[in-house]
C-alpha positions, -999 to +999 in steps of 0.1 A: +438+636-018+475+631-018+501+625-045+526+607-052+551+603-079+559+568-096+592+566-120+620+540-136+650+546-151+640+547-187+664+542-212+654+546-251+695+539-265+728+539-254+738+571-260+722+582-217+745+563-196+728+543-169+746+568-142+729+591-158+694+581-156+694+571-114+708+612-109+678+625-128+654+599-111+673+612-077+664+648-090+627+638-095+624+620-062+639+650-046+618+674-061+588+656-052+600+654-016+605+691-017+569+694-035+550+679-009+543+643-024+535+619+001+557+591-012+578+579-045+574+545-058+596+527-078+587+489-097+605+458-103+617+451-142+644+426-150+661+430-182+643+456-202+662+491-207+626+510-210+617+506-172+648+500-155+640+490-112+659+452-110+655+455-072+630+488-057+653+485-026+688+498-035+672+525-050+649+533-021+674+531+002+696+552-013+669+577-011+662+569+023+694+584+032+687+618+009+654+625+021+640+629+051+598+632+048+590+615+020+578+576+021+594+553+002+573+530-018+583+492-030+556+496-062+552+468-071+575+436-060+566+407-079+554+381-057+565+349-076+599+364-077+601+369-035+602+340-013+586+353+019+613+353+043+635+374+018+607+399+011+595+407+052+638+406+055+643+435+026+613+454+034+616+456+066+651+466+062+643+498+041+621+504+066+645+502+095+668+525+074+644+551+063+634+550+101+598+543+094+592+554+062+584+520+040+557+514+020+556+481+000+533+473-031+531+435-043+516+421-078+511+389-098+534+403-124+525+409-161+554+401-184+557+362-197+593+375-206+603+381-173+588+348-161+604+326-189+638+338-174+635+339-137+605+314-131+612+284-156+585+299-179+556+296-147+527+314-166+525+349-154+486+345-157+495+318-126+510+345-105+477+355-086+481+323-058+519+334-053+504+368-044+475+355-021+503+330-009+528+355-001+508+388+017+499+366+041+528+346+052+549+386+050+529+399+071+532+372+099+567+372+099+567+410+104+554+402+136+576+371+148+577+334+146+561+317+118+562+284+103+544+282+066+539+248+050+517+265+017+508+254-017+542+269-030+564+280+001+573+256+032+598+265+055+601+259+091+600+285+118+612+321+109+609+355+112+617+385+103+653+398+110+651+430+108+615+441+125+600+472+107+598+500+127+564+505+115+541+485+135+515+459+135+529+461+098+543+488+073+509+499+051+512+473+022+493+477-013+479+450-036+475+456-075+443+449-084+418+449-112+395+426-111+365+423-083+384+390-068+418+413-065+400+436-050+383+412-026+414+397-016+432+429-008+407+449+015+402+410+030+439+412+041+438+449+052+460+456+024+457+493+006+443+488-036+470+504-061+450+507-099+460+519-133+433+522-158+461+524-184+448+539-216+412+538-208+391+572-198+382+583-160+344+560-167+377+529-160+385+549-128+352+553-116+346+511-125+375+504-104+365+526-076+331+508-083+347+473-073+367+490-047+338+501-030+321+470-031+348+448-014+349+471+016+315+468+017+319+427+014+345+434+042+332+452+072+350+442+098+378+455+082+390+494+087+386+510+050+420+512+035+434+534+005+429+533-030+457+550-052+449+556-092+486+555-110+481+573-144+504+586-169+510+624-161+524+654-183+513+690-174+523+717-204+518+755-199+486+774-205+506+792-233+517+760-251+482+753-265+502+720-286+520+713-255+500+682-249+508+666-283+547+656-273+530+640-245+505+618-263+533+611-287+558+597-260+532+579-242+518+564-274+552+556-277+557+539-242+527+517-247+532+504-280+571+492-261+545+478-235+532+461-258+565+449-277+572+434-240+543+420-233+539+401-269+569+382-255+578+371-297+609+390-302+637+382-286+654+414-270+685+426-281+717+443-252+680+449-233+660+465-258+627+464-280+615+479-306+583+497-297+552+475-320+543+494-349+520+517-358+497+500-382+492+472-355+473+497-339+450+504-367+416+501-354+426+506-317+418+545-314+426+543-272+462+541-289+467+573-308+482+604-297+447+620-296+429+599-275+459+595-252+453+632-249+423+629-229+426+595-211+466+603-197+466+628-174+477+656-197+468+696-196+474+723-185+476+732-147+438+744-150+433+710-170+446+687-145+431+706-112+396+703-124+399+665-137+416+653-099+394+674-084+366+648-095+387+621-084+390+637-052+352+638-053+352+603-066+371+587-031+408+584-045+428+588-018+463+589-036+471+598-072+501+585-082+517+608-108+534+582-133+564+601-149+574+574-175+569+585-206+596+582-232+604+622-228+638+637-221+648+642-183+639+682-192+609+677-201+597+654-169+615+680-148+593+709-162+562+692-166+565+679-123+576+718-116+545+730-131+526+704-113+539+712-080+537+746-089+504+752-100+485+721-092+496+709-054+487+737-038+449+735-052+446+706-031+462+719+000 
């Protein structure tokens, strides 16, 4: 099993400049590289301080240029936000400049507040047939002249300008939860990127579960990958409470999630409040305890034994998923300790 590591720019106020926050995701990326991950994955966010990626490319090919091993991962584009043309163009692009080292992820997308603003208020819970729409018709123009007259894209003969240098096609993910996600991905040959979010490692195993079942729906298709993207803090074995500023952060990162997501506040210079507390009353997947054994939090011992079963499981990748609401500091000691203490069990 491989890892990877998955970060934003985070930004909780103004007092961290945003200068500030792309050097310390450079720092991460590079101490990944340095680490041994296989790749480093950066999203797409418009207009929210608390996961800061407008465009995955810039960033990625600015780290194209300071590294020289580690793949560079588009995760996740939003499809209804990509016409096709423009998404083979970029993609193959960072791939042409990172000579080969591209990765690109694609979802529906999740936030109605990022719709409202760049889709005329399309309902994000519609943005399943731009996905299945758009894999597709990005993957033929990789590979030259195509004409696509679709449901939501028509355009006359194109291509791709650049090519990738990664051919048929650069290895391209699909999010996916649901069985017909699934289905769609392994149909297309496409790699399966889940989260189980706040759930425990019975939600990994059910994803794996539908996994396994589309490539068995699929055999005519070569088995592809299956990353798991969870929330990650490691703490040393002599910090016994060192998991508790952890749960706390993350607690703190989901209840801005969810601030996002309710899409009833209007946001103010980029920022939300995170929801409060007491909404959350009832909903024990929420508090810092039970974040505590669903995140991917421990000590080095901690971790090793709980991805060794999802080595055991099939996971291919695990995505170590920095963003947390913690200080640069503390992400930078808590990835040391993992690349420390917990890479080279699996090497």
């Amino acid at each position: 099993m491989r890892f990877s590591l998955f970060a934003h720019m985070e930004r909780w106020d103004e007092e961290t400049s945003h200068r500030e926050l792309f050097e310390n995701l450079t720092e991460l990326a590079l101490m990944a590289e340095a680490g041994g991950f296989s790749t480093v994955w950066v999203g797409e966010h418009h207009a929210m301080e608390y996961t800061i990626a407008p465009s995955p490319m810039p960033i990625l090919a600015y780290l194209a240029a300071r590294t020289s091993t580690i793949r560079l991962g588009a995760g996740t584009i939003i499809a209804p936000f990509w016409h096709p043309v423009r998404a083979a163009g970029e993609t193959a692009l960072l791939d042409v400049i990172s000579n080969g080292r591209m990765e690109v992820g694609i979802a529906r997308g999740a936030y109605q507040i990022e719709f409202d603003r760049l889709t005329d208020g399309l309902k994000a819970t519609d943005g399943g047939k731009h996905l299945r729409e758009l894999v597709p018709a990005v993957k033929a123009l990789w590979q030259g002249d195509y004409a696509h007259d679709g449901e939501i894209w028509q355009f006359p003969t194109s291509t791709s300008v650049p090519k990738p240098v990664q051919q048929p096609t650069p290895p391209m993910w699909i999010a996916a939860r649901d069985p017909a996600s699934h289905d769609f991905a392994v149909s297309q040959g496409c790699n399966v990127m889940v989260t189980p979010l706040m759930k425990g490692d019975e939600e990994v195993a059910d994803l794996k579960h539908k996994f396994d079942t589309a490539v068995a729906n699929h055999p005519e298709v070569p088995r592809p990958d299956l990353m798991v993207l969870r929330h990650t803090h490691v703490h040393s074995a002599g910090d016994p409470d060192g998991w508790r500023p952890a749960a706390e952060g993350i607690n703190r990162f989901y209840r801005t999630f969810d601030a996002w997501f309710g899409n009833r506040t209007t946001p103010e210079n980029g920022f939300l409040e995170p929801s409060p507390q007491e909404k959350f009353e009832g909903r024990p997947e929420f508090t810092p305890e039970s974040l505590h054994k669903t995140a991917m939090i421990g000590t080095p011992a901690e971790v090793v034994e709980r991805l060794r079963a999802y080595e055991e499981l099939g996971v291919d990748e695990f995505s170590f998923w920095i963003d947390n609401s913690l200080s640069h500091e503390q992400k930078r000691t808590s990835l040391e300790l993992f690349i420390k203490e917990v890479v080279p069990a699996f090497q």
